[in-house]
GUDRENBA-605875 format. One record per residue: residue in one letter; x, y, z of N, C-alpha, C in turn. Coordinates in steps of 0.05 Angstrom, whole numbers, plus 5000, padded with zeros to 4 digits. Example, Ala and Ser with C-alpha at 12.3 -4.5 7.8 and 13.67 -1.06 7.14 Angstrom:
<dobas>
   r   n.xx   n.yy   n.zz   ca.xx   ca.yy   ca.zz   c.xx   c.yy   c.zz
   A   5264   4886   5156    5246    4910    5156   5264   4934   5156
   S   5257   4955   5142    5273    4979    5143   5258   5001   5157
</dobas>
This chain:
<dobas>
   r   n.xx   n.yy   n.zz   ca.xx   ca.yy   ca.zz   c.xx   c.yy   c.zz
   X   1057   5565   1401    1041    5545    1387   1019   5557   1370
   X   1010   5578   1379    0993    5594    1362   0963   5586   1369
   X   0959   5575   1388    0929    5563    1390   0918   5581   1423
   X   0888   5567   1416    0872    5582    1443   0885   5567   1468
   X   0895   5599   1490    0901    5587    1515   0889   5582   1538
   X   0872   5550   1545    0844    5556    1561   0864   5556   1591
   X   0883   5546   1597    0887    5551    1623   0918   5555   1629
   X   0929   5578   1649    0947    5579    1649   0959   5582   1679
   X   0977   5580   1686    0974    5581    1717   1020   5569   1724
   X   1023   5588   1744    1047    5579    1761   1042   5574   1786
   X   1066   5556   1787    1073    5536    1820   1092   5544   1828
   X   1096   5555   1851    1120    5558    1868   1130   5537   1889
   X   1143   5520   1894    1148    5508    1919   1164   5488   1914
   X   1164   5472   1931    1186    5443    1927   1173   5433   1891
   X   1192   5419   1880    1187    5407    1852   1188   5381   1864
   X   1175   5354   1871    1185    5329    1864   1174   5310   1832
   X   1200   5307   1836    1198    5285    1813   1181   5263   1818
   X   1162   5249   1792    1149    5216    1799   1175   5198   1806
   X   1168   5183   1824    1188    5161    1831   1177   5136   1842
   X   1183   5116   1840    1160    5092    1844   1180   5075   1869
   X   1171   5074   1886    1187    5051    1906   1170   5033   1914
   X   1184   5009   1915    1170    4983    1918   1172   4982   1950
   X   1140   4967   1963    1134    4962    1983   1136   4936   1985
   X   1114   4929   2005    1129    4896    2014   1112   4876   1992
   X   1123   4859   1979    1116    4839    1963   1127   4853   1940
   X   1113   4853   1920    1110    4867    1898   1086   4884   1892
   X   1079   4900   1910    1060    4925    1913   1085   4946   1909
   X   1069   4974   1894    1083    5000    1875   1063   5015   1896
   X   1084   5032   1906    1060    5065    1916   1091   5078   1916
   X   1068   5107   1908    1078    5134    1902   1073   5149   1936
   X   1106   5170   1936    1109    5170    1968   1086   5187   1971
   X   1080   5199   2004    1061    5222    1998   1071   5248   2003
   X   1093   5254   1998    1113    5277    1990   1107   5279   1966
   X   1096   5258   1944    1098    5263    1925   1071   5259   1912
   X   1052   5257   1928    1011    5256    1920   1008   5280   1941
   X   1017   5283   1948    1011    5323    1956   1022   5338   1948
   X   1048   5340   1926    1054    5358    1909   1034   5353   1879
   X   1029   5334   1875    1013    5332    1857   0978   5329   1854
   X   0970   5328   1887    0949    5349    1896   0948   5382   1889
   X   0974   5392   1896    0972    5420    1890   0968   5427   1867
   X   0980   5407   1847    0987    5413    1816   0950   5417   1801
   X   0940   5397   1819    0910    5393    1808   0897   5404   1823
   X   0903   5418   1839    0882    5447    1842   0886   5475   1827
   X   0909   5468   1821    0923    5498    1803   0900   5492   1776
   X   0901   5473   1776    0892    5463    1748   0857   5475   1747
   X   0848   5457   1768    0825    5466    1777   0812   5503   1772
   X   0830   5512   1792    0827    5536    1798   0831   5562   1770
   X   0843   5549   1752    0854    5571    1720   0838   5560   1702
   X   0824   5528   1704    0807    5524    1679   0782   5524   1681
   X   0768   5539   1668    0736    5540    1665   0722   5519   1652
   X   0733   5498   1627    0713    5488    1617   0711   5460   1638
   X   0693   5446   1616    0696    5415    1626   0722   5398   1622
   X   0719   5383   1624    0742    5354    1626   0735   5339   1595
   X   0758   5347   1574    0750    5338    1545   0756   5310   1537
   X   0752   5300   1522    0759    5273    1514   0760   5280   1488
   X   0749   5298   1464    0746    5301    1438   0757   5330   1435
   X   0775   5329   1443    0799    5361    1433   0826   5347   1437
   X   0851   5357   1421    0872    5358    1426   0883   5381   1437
   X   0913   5379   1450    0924    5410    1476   0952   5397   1467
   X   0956   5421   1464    0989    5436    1467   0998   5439   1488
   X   1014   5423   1505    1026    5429    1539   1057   5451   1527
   X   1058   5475   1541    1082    5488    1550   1089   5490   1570
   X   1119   5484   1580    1119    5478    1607   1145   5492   1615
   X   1150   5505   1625    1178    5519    1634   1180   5523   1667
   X   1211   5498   1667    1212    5492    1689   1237   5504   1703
   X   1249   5524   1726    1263    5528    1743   1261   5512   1765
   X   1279   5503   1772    1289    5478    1797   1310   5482   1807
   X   1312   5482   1840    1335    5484    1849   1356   5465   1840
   X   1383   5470   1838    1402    5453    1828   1407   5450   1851
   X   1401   5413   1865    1400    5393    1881   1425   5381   1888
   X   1436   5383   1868    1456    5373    1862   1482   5381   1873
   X   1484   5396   1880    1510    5418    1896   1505   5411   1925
   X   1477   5404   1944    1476    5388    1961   1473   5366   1965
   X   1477   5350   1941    1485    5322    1946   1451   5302   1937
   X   1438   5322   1929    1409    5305    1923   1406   5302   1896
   X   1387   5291   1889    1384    5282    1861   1360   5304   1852
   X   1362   5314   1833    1345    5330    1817   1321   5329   1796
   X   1328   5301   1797    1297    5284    1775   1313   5295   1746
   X   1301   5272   1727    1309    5274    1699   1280   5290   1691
   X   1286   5297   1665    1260    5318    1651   1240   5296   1654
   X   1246   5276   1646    1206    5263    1637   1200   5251   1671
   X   1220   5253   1686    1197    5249    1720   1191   5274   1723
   X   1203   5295   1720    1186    5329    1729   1160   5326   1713
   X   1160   5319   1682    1130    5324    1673   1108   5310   1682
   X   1114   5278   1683    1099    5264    1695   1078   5275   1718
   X   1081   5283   1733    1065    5302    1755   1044   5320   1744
   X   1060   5336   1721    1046    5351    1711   1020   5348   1696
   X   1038   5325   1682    1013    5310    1663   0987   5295   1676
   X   1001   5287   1699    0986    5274    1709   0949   5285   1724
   X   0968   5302   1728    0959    5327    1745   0930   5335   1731
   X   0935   5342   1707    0913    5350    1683   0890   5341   1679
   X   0899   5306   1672    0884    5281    1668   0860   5276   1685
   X   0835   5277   1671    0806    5288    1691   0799   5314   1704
   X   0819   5336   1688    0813    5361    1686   0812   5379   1665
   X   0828   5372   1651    0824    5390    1631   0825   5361   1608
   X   0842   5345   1612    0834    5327    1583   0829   5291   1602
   X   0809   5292   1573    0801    5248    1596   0834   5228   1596
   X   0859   5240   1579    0878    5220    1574   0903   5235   1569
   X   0927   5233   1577    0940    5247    1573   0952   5247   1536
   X   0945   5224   1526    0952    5216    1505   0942   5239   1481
   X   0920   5257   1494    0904    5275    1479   0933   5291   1470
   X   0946   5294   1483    0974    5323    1489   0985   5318   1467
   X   0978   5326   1441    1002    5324    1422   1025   5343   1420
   X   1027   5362   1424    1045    5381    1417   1060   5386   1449
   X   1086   5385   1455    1099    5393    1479   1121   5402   1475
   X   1123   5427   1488    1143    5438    1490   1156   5456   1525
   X   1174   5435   1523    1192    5438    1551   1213   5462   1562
   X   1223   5485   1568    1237    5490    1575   1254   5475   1608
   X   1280   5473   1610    1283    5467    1641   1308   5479   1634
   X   1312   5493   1669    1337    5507    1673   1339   5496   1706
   X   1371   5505   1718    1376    5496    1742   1382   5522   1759
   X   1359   5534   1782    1365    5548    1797   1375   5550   1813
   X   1387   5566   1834    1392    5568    1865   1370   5575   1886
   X   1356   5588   1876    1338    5612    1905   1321   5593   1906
   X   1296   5591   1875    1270    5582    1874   1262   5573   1858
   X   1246   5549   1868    1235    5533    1838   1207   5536   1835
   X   1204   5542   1806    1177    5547    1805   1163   5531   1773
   X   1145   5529   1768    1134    5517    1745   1106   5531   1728
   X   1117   5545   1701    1088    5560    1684   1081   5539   1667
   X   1059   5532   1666    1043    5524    1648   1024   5530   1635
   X   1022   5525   1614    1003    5537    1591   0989   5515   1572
   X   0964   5519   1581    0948    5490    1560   0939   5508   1536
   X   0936   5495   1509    0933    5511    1494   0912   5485   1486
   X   0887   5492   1462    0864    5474    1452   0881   5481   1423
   X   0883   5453   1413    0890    5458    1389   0870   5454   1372
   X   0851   5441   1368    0836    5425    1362   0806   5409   1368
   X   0791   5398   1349    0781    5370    1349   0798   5354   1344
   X   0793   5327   1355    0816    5296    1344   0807   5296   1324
   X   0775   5296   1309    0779    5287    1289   0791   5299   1263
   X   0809   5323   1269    0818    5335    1247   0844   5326   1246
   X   0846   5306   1266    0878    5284    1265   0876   5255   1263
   X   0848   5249   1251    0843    5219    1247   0839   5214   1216
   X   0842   5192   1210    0829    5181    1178   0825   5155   1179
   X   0803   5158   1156    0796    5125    1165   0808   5108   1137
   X   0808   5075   1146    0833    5062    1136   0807   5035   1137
   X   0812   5021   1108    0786    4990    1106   0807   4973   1124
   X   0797   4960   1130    0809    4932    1146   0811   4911   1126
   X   0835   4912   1128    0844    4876    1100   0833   4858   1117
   X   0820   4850   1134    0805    4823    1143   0777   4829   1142
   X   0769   4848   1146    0738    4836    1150   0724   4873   1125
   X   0740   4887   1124    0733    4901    1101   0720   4931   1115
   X   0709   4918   1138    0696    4945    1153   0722   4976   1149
   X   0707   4997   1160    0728    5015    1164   0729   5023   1191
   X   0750   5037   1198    0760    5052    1221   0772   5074   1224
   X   0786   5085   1244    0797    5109    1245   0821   5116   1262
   X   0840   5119   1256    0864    5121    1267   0882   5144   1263
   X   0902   5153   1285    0914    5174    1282   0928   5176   1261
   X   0927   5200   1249    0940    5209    1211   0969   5199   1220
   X   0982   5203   1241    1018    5192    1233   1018   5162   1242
   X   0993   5154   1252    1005    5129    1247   0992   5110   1219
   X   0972   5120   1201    0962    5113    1182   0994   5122   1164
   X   1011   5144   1168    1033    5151    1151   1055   5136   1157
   X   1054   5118   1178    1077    5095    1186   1067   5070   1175
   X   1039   5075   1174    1029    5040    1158   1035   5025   1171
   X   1040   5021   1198    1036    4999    1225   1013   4995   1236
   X   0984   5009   1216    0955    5001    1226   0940   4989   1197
   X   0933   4966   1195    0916    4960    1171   0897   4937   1180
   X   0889   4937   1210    0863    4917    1218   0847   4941   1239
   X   0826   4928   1240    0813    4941    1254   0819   4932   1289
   X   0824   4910   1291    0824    4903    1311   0838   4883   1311
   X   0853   4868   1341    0874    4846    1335   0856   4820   1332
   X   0836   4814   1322    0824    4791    1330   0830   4789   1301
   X   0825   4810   1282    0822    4808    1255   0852   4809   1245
   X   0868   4819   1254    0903    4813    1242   0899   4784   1259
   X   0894   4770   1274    0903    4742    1287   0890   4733   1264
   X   0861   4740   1254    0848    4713    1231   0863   4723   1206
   X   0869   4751   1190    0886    4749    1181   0915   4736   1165
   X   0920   4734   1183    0958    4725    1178   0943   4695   1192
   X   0937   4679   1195    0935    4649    1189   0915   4641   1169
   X   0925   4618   1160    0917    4602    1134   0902   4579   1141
   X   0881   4575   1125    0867    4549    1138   0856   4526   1112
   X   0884   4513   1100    0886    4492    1080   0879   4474   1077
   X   0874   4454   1070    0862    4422    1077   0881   4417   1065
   X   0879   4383   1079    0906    4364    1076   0905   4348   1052
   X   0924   4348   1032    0911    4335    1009   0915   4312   1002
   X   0912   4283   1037    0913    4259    1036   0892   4263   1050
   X   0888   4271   1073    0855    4262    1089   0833   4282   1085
   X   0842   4308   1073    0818    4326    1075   0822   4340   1089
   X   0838   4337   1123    0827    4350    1145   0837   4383   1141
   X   0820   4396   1157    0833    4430    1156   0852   4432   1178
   X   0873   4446   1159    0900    4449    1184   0897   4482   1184
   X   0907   4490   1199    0914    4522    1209   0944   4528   1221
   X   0957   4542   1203    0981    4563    1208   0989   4579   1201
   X   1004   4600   1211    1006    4631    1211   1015   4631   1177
   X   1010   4652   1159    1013    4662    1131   1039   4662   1128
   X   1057   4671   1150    1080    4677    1141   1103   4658   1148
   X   1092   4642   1155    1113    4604    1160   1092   4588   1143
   X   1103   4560   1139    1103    4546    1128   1097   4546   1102
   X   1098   4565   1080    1076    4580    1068   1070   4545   1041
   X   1088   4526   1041    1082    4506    1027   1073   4478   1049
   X   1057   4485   1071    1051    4464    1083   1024   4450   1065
   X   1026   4427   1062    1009    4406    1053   0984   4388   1061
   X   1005   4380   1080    0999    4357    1097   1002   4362   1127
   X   0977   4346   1143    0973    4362    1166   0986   4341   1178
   X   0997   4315   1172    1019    4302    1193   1037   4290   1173
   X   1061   4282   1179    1086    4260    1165   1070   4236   1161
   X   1053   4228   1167    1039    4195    1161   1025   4202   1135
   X   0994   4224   1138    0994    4229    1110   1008   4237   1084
   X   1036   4258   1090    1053    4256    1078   1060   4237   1058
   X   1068   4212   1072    1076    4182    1065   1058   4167   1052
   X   1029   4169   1059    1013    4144    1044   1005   4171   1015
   X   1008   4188   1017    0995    4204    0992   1029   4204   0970
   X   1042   4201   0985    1069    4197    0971   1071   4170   0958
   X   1065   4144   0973    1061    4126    0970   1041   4113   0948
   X   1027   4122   0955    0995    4129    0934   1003   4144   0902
   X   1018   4163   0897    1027    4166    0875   1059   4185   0878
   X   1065   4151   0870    1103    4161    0867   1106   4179   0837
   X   1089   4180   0821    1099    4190    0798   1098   4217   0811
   X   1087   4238   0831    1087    4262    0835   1114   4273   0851
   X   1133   4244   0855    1151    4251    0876   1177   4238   0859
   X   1182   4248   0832    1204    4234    0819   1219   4226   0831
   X   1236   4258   0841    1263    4255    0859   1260   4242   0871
   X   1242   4241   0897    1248    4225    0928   1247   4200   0911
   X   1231   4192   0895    1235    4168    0896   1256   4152   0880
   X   1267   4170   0866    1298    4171    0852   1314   4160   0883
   X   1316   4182   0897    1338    4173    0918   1323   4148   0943
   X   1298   4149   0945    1299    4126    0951   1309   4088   0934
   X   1305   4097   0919    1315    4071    0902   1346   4070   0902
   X   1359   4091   0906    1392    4086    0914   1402   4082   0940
   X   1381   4091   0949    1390    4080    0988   1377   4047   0989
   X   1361   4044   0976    1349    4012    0985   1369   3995   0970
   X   1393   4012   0945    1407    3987    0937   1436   3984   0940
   X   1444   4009   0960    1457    4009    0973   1458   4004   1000
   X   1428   4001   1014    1438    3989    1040   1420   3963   1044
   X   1430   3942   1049    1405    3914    1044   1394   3908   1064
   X   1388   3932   1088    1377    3935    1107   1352   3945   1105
   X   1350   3957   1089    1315    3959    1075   1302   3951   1052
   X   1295   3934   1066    1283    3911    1056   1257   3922   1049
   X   1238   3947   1072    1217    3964    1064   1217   3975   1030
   X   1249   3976   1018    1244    3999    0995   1262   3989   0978
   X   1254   3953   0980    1270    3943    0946   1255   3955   0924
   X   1262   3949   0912    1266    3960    0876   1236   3952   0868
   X   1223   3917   0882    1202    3916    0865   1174   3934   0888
   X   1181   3937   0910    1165    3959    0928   1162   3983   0912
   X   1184   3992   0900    1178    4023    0886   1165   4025   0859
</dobas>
């Protein structure tokens, strides 16, 4: 990766994978076969890194993993992203506040016989802010700051969801009572009228704005003599 390596350190011993089994109800706990292998992981951690616990750096995880191949005795061997899990986990309030800091990863995994062991290497790539830019908010104008690949996907342009929710709805008045209606920007986008009643009396009120309808109303009232509401001298 080419960057400073603040901590580096190997594990020898059993590998378990994260695995989540459900207890009674719908309570989640992690076995403790598997919070004392990942006790160990975070003392290794402990023990190789000197600084503090960062929240404003990004890290490069390298991770190269030998594991017994389980599998020839009939056990399961964990997929790649439950072996890291532990790892990552492991870190989190040691060397970085979130694992999310970890941009750069790179995995080796191979399947042993004798012994399984695990090297890791944290590398400091960084400040975050040499991976942020800031972007105005189409609702309220302020600015902010967000990660450069996701400002290059353009799936961020509010600052916050309160401001994409006021955003993307519209807030029209009704142009028979006045009242203010509200709905989302991207439906209804010719709503008028905030019920079918004002609809009708503002329709009612001036037929010259409604040629057509009132074209085909005058051929239904004289073809059916059941509405009596929409004779000829009504329209």
């Amino acid at each position: 990766m080419g960057n400073r390596i603040v901590c580096e350190f190997l594990y020898r011993g059993e590998i378990v994978p994260a695995t989540i089994r459900h207890g009674r109800g719908t309570a989640l706990y992690r076995t403790p076969k598997y919070k004392a292998y990942k006790k160990k992981l975070e003392d290794l951690f402990r023990a190789n890194y000197c600084g503090e616990c960062r929240a404003d750096r990004l890290f490069g995880l390298r991770i190269v993993i030998k594991q017994q191949n389980l599998r020839k005795r009939g056990r399961q061997s964990g997929d790649i992203d439950n072996l890291l899990k532990p790892v990552m986990d492991a870190g989190t309030g040691v060397v970085w506040k979130d694992d999310d800091l970890i941009t750069q990863l790179d995995v080796d995994l191979t399947k042993e016989w004798n012994e399984s062991t695990i090297w890791v290497s944290v590398e400091d790539i960084g400040h975050w802010h040499r991976y942020r830019v800031k972007l105005k908010c189409r609702n309220c104008g302020e600015m902010f700051e967000i990660n450069k690949y996701q400002a290059e996907r353009g799936n961020r342009k509010f600052c916050s969801n309160a401001c994409r929710y006021a955003f993307g709805r519209l807030k029209p008045k009704c142009l028979n009572c006045g009242k203010e209606m509200s709905h989302f920007r991207s439906a209804r986008l010719g709503t008028k009228f905030c019920s079918s009643a004002c609809y009708g009396e503002h329709m009612s009120a001036n037929p010259h704005l409604y040629p057509n309808i009132m074209k085909n109303l005058k051929k239904a009232a004289a073809n059916n003599p059941r509405l009596t509401h929409l004779r000829k001298d009504k329209l």
